[in-house]
VEXFIBA-11562 format. One record per residue (C-alpha): z, y, x; residue in three letters. Coordinates in steps of 0.02 Angstrom, whole numbers. Each point is the difference from the previous one (the first is absolute). Layout:
{{Z Y X} ALA}
...
! end
This chain:
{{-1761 2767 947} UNK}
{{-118 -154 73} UNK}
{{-10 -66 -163} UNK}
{{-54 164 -92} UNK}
{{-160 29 131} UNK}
{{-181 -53 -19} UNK}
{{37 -164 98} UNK}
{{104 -65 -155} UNK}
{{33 78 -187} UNK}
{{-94 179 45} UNK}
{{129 92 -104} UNK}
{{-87 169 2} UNK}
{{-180 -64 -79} UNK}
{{89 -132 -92} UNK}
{{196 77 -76} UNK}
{{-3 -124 -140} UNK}
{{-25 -192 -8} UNK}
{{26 -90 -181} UNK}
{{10 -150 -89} UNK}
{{-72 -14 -169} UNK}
{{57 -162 -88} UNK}
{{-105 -105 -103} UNK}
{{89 -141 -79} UNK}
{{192 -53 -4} UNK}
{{51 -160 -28} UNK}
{{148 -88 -21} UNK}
{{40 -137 121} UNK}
{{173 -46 -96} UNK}
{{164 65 -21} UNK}
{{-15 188 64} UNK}
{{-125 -73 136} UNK}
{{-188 111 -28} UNK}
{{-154 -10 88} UNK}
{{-70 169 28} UNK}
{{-190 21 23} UNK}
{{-109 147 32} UNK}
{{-96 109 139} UNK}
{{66 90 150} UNK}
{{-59 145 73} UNK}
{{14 64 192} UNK}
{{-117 104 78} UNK}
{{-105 21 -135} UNK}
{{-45 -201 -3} UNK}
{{69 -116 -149} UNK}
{{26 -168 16} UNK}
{{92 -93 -144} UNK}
{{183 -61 43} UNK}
{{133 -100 -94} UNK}
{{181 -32 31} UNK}
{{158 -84 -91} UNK}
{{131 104 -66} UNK}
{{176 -25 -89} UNK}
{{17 120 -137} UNK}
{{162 44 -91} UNK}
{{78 113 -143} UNK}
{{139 107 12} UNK}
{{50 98 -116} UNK}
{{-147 122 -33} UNK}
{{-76 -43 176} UNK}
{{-122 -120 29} UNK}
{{-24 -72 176} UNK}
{{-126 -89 81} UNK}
{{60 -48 216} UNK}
{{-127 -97 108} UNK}
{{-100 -14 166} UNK}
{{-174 38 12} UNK}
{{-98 -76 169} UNK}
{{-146 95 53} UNK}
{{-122 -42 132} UNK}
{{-46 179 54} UNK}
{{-158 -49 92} UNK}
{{-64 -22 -171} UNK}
{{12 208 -11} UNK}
{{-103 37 151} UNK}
{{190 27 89} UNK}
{{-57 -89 174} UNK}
{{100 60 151} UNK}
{{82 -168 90} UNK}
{{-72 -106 -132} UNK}
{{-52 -175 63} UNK}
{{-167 -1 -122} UNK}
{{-74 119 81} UNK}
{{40 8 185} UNK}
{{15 -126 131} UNK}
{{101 -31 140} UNK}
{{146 102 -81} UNK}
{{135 -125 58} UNK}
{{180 60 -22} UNK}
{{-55 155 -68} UNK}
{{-78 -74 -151} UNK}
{{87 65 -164} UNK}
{{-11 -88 -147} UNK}
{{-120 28 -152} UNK}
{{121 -34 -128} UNK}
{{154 113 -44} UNK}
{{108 0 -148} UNK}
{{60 140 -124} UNK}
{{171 -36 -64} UNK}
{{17 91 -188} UNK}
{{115 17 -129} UNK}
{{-67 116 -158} UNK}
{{103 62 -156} UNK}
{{-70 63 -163} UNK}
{{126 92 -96} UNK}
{{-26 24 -194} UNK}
! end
């Protein structure tokens, strides 16, 4: 519920964040390196992230780990950038989103 208030993702003036990529290119093998922009809160910043991507079938998937660094979306609450004196209640800036997508034909 924390996470969904005003002092993080403000989930009722902002229900969607998106990523729109750019560019994909292959790093080898089924290695890719995704680029594009992110959007939280209404602010884009671009991102990119590594992903293997495999065929099965009719199903194309693409399974990776994307880092963000949320103070970079105006998400500030226990963030060492822009507080002092925080100590052991510091939270980090950066979290990751685990993902696995499938495209079927």
């Amino acid at each position: 519920g924390h996470l969904r208030s005003d002092d993080f993702f403000s989930v009722e003036k902002f229900p969607t964040s998106k990523l729109v990529l750019t560019k994909v290119e292959s790093k080898g093998g089924n290695k890719y390196l995704f680029k594009g922009n992110l959007t939280i809160k209404g602010i884009t910043n671009p991102a990119e992230f590594e992903a293997t991507v495999s065929k099965t079938g009719n199903s194309l998937s693409a399974e990776g780990t994307l880092v963000v660094d949320r103070s970079l979306y105006d998400v500030r609450y226990g963030s060492g950038k822009f507080f002092d004196n925080l100590g052991d209640k510091t939270i980090y800036d950066d979290f990751t989103l685990d993902f696995k997508v499938v495209a079927s034909k």
